[in-house]
FINU-886319 format. One record per residue (C-alpha): x, y, z; residue in one letter. Coordinates in steps of 0.05 Angstrom, whole numbers, padded with zeros to 5 digits, always signed. Each point is the difference from the previous one (the first is absolute). Layout:
REM residues N
XYZa ...
This chain:
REM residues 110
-02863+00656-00079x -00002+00078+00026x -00002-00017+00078x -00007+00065+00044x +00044+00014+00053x +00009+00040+00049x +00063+00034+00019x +00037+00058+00041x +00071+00026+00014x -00002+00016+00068x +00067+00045+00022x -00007+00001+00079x +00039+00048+00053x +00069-00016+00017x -00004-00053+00056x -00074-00029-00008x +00012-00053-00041x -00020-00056+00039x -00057+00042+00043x -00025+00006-00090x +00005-00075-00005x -00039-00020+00063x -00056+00051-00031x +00000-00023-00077x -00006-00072+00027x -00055+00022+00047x -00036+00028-00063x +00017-00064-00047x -00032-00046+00054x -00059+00048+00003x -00015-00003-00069x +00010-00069+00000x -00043-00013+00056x -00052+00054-00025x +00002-00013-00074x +00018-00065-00014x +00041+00022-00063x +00027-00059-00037x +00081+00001-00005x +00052+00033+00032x +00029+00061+00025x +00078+00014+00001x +00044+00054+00036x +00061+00020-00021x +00051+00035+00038x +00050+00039-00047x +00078-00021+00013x +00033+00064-00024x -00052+00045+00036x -00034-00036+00062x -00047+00041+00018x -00031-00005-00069x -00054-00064-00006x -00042-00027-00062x -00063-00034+00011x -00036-00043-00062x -00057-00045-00003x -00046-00028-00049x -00074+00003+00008x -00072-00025-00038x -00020+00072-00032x +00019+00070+00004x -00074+00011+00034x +00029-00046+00056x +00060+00050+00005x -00043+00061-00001x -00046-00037+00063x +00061-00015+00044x +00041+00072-00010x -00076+00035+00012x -00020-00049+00064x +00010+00035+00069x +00038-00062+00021x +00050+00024-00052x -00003+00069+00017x +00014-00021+00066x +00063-00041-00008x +00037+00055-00051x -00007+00060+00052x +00033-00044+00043x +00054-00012-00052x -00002+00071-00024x +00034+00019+00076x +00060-00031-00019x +00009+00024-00075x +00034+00050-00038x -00030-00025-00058x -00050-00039-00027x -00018-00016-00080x -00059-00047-00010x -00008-00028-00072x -00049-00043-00033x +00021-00051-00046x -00017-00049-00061x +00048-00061-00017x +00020+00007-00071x +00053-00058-00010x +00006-00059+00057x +00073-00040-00018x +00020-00066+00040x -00058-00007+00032x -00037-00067-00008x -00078-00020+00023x +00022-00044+00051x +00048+00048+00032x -00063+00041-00002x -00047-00044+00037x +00060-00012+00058x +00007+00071+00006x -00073+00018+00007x 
């Protein structure tokens, strides 16, 4: 199955970390709220580098990824984010191999 994702490395100013978290999880509850996207959403905080964050989630269709990143909602919620930042690099993605995952572990997750 070639799922689309969505995903970003996120590389925030020394000492906003957890002002960054507060914000992402503001916009995941938005869209979740707003949307109704089916799945999840996951952000991860890089060990080695901690100011450096990966976000990931699956969604329905790459149209549905286009509507949420060009909704003012959106918009909204990343200038926000975009104060704290160094860096940010958005990426959209499609699921080429999915290992160890089985359909029930799907349906809890979802």
């Amino acid at each position: 199955m070639n799922a689309p994702f969505s995903y970003a490395i996120w590389v925030t100013k020394p000492g906003c970390e957890d002002d960054f978290v507060a914000r992402w999880r503001d916009l995941a509850h938005w869209t979740t709220e707003t949307l109704k996207p089916k799945g999840w959403a996951r952000l991860l905080q890089d060990k080695a580098q901690p100011n450096r964050f990966v976000s990931l989630g699956p969604w329905e269709s790459f149209e549905a990824i286009e509507a949420w990143r060009a909704h003012p909602g959106f918009k909204e919620r990343i200038s926000r984010l975009h104060e704290l930042l160094e860096s940010f690099a958005p990426a959209t993605l499609e699921s080429r191999v999915e290992i160890g995952v089985d359909e029930a572990k799907k349906q809890r997750v979802a």
